[in-house]
Every structure is written in structure tokens, then in C-alpha cells.
C-alpha positions as CSV (number, residue, x, y, z in Angstrom):
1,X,109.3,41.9,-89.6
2,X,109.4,38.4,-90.4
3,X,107.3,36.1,-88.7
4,X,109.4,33.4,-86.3
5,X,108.9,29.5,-87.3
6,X,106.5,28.1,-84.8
7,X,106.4,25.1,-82.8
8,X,103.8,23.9,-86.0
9,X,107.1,24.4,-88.5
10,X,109.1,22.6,-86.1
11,X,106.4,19.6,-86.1
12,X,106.1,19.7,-89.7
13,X,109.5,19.4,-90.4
14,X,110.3,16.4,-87.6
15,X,109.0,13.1,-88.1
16,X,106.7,13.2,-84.8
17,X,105.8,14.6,-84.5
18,X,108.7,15.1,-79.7
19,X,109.6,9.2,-70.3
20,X,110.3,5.6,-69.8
21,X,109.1,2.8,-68.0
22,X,105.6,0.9,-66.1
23,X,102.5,1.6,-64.1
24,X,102.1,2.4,-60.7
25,X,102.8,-1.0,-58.5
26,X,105.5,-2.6,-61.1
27,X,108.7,-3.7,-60.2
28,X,110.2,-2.6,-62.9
29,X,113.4,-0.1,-62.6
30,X,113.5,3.6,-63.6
31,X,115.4,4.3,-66.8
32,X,117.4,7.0,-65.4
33,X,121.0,6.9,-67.9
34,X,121.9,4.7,-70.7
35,X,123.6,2.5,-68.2
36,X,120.7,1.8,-66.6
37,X,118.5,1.5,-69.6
38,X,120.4,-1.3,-71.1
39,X,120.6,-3.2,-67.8
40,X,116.8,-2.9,-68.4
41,X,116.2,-4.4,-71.4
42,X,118.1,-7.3,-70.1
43,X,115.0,-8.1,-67.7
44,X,113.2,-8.7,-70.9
45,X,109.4,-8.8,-70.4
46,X,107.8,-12.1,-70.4
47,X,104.8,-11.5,-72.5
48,X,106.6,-10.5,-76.2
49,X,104.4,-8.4,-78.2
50,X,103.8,-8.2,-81.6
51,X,103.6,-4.7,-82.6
52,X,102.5,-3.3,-85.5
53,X,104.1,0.6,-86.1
54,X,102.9,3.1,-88.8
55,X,105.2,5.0,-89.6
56,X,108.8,4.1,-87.9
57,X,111.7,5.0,-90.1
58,X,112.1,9.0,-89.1
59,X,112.9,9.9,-85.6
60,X,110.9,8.6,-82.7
61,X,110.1,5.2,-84.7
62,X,113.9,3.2,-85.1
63,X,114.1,4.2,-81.2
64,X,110.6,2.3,-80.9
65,X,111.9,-0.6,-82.4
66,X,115.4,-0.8,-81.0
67,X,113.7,-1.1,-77.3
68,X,111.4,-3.2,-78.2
69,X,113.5,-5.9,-79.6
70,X,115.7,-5.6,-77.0
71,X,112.9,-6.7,-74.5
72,X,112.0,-9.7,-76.9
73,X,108.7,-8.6,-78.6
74,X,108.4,-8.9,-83.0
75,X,108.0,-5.8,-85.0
76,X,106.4,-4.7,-88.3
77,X,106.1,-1.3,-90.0
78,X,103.9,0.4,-92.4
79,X,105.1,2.9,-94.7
80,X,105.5,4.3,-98.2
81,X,109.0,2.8,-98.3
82,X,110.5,6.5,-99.0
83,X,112.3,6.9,-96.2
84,X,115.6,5.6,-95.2
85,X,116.4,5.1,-91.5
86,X,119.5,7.0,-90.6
87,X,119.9,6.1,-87.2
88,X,119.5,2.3,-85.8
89,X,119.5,1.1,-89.4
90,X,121.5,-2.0,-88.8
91,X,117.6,-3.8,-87.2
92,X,115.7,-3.3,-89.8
93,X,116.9,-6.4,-90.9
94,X,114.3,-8.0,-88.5
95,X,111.7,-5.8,-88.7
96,X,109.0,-6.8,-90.7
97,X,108.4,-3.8,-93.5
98,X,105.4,-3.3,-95.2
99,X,104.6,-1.4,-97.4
100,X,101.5,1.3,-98.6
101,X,100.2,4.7,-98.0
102,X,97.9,6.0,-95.7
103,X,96.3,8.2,-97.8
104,X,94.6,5.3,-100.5
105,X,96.3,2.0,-99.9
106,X,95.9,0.2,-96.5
107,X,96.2,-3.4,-98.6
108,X,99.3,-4.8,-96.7
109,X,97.5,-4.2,-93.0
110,X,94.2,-6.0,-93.8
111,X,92.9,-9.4,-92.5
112,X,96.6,-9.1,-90.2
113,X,96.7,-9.3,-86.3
114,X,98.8,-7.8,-84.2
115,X,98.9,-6.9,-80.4
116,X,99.3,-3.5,-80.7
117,X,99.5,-0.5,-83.3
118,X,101.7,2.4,-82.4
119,X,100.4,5.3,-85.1
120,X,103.2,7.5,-85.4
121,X,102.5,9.2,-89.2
122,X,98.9,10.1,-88.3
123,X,99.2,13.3,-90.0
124,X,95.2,13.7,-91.0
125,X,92.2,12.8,-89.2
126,X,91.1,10.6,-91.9
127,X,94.0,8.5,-91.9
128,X,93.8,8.2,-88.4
129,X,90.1,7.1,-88.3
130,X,91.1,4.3,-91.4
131,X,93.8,2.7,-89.8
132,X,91.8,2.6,-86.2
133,X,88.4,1.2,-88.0
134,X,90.6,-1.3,-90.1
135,X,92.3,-2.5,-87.4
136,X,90.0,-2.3,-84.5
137,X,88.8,-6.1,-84.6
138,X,92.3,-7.8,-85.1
139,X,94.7,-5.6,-82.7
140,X,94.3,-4.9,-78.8
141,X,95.7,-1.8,-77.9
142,X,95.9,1.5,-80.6
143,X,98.7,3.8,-79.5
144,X,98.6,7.4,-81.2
145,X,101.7,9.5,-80.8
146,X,100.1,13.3,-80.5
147,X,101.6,16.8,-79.9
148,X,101.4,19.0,-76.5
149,X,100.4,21.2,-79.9
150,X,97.0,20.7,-79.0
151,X,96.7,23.0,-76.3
152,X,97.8,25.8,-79.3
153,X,97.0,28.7,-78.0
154,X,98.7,28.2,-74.8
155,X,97.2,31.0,-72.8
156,X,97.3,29.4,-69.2
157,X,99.7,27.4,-67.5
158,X,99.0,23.7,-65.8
159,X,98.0,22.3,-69.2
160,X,96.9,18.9,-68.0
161,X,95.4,15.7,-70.5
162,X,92.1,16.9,-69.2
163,X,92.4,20.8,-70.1
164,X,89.8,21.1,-72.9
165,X,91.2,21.6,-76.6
166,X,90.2,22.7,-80.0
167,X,88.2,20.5,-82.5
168,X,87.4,23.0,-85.1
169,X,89.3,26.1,-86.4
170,X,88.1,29.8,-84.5
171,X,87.6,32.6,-87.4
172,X,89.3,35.6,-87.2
173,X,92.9,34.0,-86.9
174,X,96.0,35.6,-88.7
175,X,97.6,33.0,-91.2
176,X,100.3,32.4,-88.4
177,X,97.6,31.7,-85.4
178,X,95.9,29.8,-88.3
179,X,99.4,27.9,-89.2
180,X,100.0,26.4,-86.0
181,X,95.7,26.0,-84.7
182,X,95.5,23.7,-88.2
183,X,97.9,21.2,-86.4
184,X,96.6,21.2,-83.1
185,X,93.1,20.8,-84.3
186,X,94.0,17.5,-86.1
187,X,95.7,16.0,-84.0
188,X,92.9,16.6,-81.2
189,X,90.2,15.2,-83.6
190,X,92.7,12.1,-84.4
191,X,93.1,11.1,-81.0
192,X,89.1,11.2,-80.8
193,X,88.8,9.0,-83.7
194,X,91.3,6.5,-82.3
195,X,89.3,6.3,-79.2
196,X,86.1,6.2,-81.3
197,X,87.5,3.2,-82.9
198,X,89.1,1.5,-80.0
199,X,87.3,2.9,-77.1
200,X,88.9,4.6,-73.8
201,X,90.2,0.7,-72.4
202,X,92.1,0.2,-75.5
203,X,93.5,3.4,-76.1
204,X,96.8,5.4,-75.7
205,X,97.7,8.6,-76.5
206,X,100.8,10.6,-76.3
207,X,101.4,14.1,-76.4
208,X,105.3,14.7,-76.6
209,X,106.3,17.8,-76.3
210,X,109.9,18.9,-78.0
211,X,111.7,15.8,-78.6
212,X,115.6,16.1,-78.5
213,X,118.4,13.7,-78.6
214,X,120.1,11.5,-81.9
215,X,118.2,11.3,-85.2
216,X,116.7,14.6,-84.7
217,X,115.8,15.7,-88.3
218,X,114.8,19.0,-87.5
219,X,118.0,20.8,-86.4
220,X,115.7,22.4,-83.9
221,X,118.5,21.7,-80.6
222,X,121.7,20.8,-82.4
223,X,123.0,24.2,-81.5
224,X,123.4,23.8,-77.9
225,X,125.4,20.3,-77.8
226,X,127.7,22.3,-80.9
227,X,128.0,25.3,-79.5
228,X,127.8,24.0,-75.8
229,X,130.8,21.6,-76.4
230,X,133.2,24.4,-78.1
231,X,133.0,26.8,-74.6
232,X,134.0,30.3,-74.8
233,X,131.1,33.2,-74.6
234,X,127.3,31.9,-75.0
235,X,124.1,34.0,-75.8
236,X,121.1,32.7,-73.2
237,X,117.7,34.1,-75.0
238,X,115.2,35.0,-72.5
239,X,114.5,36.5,-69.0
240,X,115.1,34.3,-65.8
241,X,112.0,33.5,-65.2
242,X,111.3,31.9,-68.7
243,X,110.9,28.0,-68.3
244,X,111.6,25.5,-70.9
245,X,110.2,21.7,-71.1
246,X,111.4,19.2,-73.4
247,X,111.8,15.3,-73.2
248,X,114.5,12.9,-74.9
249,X,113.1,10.9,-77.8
250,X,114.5,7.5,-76.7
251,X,112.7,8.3,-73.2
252,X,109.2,8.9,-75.3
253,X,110.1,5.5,-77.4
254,X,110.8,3.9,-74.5
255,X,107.6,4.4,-72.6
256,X,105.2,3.6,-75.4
257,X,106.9,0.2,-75.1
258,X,106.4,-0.6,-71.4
259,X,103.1,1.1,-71.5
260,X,102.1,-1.1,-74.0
261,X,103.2,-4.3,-72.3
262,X,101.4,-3.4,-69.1
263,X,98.8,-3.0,-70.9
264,X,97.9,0.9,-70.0
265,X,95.6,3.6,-71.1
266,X,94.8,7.1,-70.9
267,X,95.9,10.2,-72.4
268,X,99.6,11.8,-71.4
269,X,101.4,14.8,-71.8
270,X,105.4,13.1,-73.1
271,X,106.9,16.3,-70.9
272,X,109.8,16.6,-69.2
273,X,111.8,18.0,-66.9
274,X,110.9,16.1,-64.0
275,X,110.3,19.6,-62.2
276,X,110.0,23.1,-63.3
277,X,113.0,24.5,-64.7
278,X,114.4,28.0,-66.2
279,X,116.4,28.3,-69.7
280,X,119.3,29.5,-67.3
281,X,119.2,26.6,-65.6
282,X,118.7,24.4,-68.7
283,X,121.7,26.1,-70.4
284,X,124.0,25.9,-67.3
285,X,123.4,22.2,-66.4
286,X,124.0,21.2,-70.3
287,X,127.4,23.2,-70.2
288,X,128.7,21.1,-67.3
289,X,128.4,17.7,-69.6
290,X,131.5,19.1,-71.2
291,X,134.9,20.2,-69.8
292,X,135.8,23.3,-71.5
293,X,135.7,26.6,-70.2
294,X,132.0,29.1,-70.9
295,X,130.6,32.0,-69.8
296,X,127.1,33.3,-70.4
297,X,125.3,36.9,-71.3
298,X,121.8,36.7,-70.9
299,X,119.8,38.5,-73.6
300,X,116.5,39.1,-71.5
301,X,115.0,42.3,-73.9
302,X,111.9,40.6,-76.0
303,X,111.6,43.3,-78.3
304,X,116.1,43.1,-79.3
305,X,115.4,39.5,-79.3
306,X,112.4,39.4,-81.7
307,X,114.8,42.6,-83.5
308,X,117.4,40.0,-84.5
309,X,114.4,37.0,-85.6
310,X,115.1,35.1,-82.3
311,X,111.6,34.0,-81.4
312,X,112.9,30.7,-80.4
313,X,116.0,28.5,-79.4
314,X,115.1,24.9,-78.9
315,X,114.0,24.4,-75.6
316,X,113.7,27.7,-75.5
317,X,110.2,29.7,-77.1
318,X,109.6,32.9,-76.6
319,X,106.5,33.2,-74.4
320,X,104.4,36.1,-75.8
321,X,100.5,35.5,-75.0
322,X,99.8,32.6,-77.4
323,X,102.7,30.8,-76.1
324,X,102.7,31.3,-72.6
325,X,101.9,28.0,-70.9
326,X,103.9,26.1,-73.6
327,X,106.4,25.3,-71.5
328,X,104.0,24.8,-68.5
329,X,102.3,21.3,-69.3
330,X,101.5,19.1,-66.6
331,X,103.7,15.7,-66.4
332,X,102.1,14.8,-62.7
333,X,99.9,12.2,-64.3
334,X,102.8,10.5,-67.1
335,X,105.0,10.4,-64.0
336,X,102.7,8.7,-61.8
337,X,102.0,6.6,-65.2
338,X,106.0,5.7,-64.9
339,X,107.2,8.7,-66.7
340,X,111.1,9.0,-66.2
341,X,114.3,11.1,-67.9
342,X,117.5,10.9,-68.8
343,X,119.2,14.2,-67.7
344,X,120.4,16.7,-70.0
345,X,123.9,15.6,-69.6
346,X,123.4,12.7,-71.2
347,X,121.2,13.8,-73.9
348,X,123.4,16.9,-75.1
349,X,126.5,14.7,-75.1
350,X,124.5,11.7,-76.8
351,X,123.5,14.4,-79.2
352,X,127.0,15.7,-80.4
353,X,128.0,12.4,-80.6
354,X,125.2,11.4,-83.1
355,X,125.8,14.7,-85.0
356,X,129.6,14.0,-85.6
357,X,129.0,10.7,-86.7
358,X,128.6,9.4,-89.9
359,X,124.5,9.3,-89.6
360,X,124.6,12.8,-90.6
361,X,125.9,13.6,-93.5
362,X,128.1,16.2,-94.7
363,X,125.9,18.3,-96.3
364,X,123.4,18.6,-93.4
365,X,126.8,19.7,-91.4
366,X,127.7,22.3,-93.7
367,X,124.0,24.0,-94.0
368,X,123.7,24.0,-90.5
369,X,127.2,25.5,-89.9
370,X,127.1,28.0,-92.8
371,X,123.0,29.3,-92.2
372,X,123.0,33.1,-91.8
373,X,119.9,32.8,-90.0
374,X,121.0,30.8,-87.3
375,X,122.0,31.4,-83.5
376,X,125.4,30.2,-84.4
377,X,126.2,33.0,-87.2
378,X,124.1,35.5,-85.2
379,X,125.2,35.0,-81.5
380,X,128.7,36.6,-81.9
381,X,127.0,39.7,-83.1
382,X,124.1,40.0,-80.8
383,X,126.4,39.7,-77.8
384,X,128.0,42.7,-79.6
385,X,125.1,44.7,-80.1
386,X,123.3,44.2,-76.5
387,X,126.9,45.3,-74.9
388,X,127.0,48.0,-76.8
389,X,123.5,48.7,-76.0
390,X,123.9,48.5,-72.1
């Protein structure tokens, strides 16, 4: 049997990587819909940053930048110049763009100043630990975007930022354990070389869990605003009790922002729902963004489901031992932090409306809607199958 793609392939292929607003005691306003968001950022803060982000022209990055200049503070990125932003592409007119590589040349960020670093692209420890020592005496506050992937294997449930993690690999992993520890393990010794660098005052760090919403370049979630918005008869993957967590990317971009103008530190898990909730639920509550008629069969046989390949459907992961607290991380301490979300209304409708647009091109459209392996080719099938079946 084929082995599923992991929450490590996922990662790999996003741009993360994968909750809004201040500290305890500010007066800001929750970010609770897009409506209220861009009343926000018309109360634009009064100190203006300037803010340095590596990375920045992927996923979570343009959504980084377009809050931030909306509240009034200067931006400048650091990458390879490679990639093309495909979604907010209109600022980058004002953002400052340098240009290197991580791996060898770090020219462009030396004997610079900024207020804060957001480090996005920190895919190796030792890129992590350069940037941090390079900049440690000319920026305040070193933000390092990180992966609830740390807490790889997630045997127990309540995984809080204080839950101890790996820092070197175990022996005797399979090559899949192996695949998806690697990632965990660096990140986990990245965020301790950022805080090596800066120290614990001057420190943030991030652990996002799935990230939905537009610019996605994964494909990972695309299905349910698609299939969602068509109606008619919908596979649910899973048994009732199985929970899902997942966050909107512009709530994520949002909150490094605000964290970073009040000045905050700590370690926190980027998780949402606000409170515990089931994939029946999820799938329900996303259906009702959209006026058409659905029904729903609920597929909740593990061994039919992993039968068909379907170890996974974005929130959705299929919680065999090593992935059973995945979906149970802690957000009590990001909340208290100001951690807020947009609901799932708004982010599977916001969704469709980024996939049908023209920042997604044809071809992407046509991969996605012709891929055998896919829920959307296989669901008609499987719904015939399990009938059958029962």
C-alpha cells in the first residue's frame, strides 16, 4: 500500500511553512471578519516599524506585508529573487526587495538596521543561526515562523509551547517516521538558535498549524470551497469524534504584526478553532457559506479509508498513533496572547474566490480538477463502494 503524504509533504510543498491581534490589556479590537479587519488597520499604530522579512513572496509573507503597510510601518524582503508573488502583487512596488540566499550570501542584510526580522524561509538550522547572529546587534525583536510539526510524533493530546520536543533524530524510525521527524527536529533546533541569538526578551516564535485561505500553494484545502460550493452528495472522511484544527493564513500574518508592535515574546502554537471542534462539524458549518443544496455520507471505516489512499483531507488527518494529538494543540496561551479567527465562512468563500481568479492560473486549475488521486475524482466512487458495502 502506498504510503499517505504527511503533514511534512504538505510543509515542504507550502511556503510556511500554516490569529490576529495584541496583548492582554490593549485596546485594540478583535479581527473577527474582513469587515472588521480593515476597519482595523484604519486605527493605524503609532509607532511604524521597520521590518525586515526573509522570505515573503510565497504564502504567509504578501499577507505580512499587506497588514503591515496598512498600519503605516516600512517593509523590506530578503530572498533569492525566484519567486513571483501571486497574490498581493500590486505592493511590492513599496516594499524594499533585496536580494541573496541564505545558504552562502547574507551580503545585502549586513551593517542594515531594522526593528524587527520576521524569518519565514528558515528551512535549516544553520541558516537560522546566520541570519539571528548577523542581525542580533542591529535589529530588536527576531520573529521565527515554526510548525505545530514539532511535536511530530503526536502521541498525546494538550500539546502546549511548553510540551518538550525533539532536538535530534531517534534510531529505529521507518523512512516515513523518519520523513516527517527530519522537519520537526529542525525547526525545534531553529527556534533555539534564534533564542540563542536574541535571547528569550527578544524572541518570538510561531508554530502555525495548517494554514488555509488565498495563495495557498499547496492545494492541500482547495477541495472543500470547490466541492463545498457545487452542493449535491459530499464524502466526510473520518469518525465523529475526529477533530480537526487549522488557522487562516491572513489571521497568522496578521498577528505577527501586532505582536511585533507591542512588542511581545514567547513561544505560540498559530491554532485555531477557537474551541474544539469535529470534521463533521468543520464540513457542515463550511457548507452553510454557500446556498446550494448538500447532503453528507460519513465514511468512518479507517481501514476502507486508508483502502482508497485517503489518509488525509485538509483539515482533516487521519489520527492513527503518531498522529493523534495533531489536531489537539493547545491555543489557551496564543489566545490569551490576542489570538483571534476569522470563521470558516469567511475563509472557504475567500478561498473559492482566490481560486477562480486570475492568481491561479489555468493550468494549476486543470491538474487539480483532472488528478486521479484526488478526493474530487475518487469521492463519487467511494460513496459507491461504502453503500454498497453497508
Amino acid at each position: 500500500m502506498k504510503k499517505p503524504n504527511t503533514r511534512r509533504s504538505f510543509i515542504k510543498k507550502s511556503a510556511l511553512a500554516s490569529v490576529a491581534i495584541p496583548i492582554l490589556g490593549s485596546s485594540v479590537l478583535n479581527c473577527k471578519s474582513d469587515a472588521q479587519t480593515k476597519s482595523n488597520d484604519l486605527n493605524k499604530t503609532s509607532k511604524k516599524l521597520n521590518i525586515l522579512i526573509l522570505g515573503g513572496t510565497s504564502y504567509l509573507g504578501p499577507h505580512q506585508i499587506a497588514y503591515a503597510l496598512s498600519r503605516g510601518h516600512s517593509v523590506s524582503t530578503f530572498t533569492r529573487g525566484k519567486t513571483k508573488p501571486r497574490i498581493h502583487a500590486e505592493l511590492f512596488d513599496k516594499v524594499e526587495q533585496l536580494i541573496g540566499d541564505r545558504e552562502d550570501n547574507l551580503k545585502a542584510l549586513e551593517n542594515r538596521k531594522w526593528d524587527v526580522v520576521i524569518d519565514n524561509s528558515g528551512r535549516k538550522v544553520e541558516w537560522t543561526k546566520a541570519t539571528a547572529e548577523l542581525l542580533k546587534d542591529n535589529v530588536d525583536l527576531y520573529m521565527y515562523t515554526s510548525s505545530t510539526g514539532v511535536y511530530y510524533p503526536y502521541l498525546n493530546g494538550n500539546l502546549t509551547p511548553e510540551t518538550e520536543v525533539a532536538l535530534i533524530m531517534p534510531e529505529g524510525l521507518d523512512e516515513y517516521e523518519k520523513y516527517e521527524m527530519e522537519y520537526g527536529v529542525m525547526k525545534a533546533n531553529s527556534e533555539l538558535a534564534a533564542i540563542k541569538a536574541f535571547g528569550k526578551e527578544r524572541t518570538v516564535v510561531v508554530r502555525p498549524t495548517y494554514m488555509l485561505g488565498p495563495g495557498d500553494r499547496t492545494d492541500r484545502f482547495v477541495h472543500w470551497p470547490v466541492r463545498l460550493s457545487k452542493g449535491g452528495e459530499h464524502l466526510i472522511p473520518g469518525k465523529s469524534e475526529d477533530l480537526v484544527q487549522y488557522i487562516d493564513v491572513r489571521d497568522i500574518a496578521e498577528w505577527f504584526i501586532r505582536l511585533a508592535e507591542n512588542n511581545q515574546h514567547g513561544t505560540y502554537n498559530g491554532v485555531g478553532p477557537k474551541s474544539e471542534q469535529t470534521m463533521q462539524e468543520f464540513i457542515k458549518e463550511a457548507a452553510n457559506a454557500f446556498d446550494v443544496e448538500s447532503s453528507f455520507v460519513m465514511i468512518d471505516d479507517y481501514e476502507f479509508l486508508k483502502a482508497s489512499d485517503m489518509y488525509y483531507s485538509i483539515p482533516w488527518i487521519l489520527p492513527d498513533k503518531e498522529h493523534y494529538g495533531s489536531a489537539r494543540v493547545s491555543n489557551e496561551k496564543s489566545i490569551a496572547a490576542g489570538l483571534t479567527f476569522r470563521p470558516i465562512s469567511t475563509i472557504v468563500k475567500d478561498t473559492l474566490s482566490w481560486w477562480n481568479s486570475d492568481k491561479v492560473d489555468s493550468e494549476r486549475k486543470t491538474n487539480f480538477n483532472t488528478n486521479l488521486e484526488a478526493m474530487l475524482k475518487k469521492e463519487e466512487e467511494m460513496i459507491a463502494q461504502w453503500k454498497e458495502r453497508n
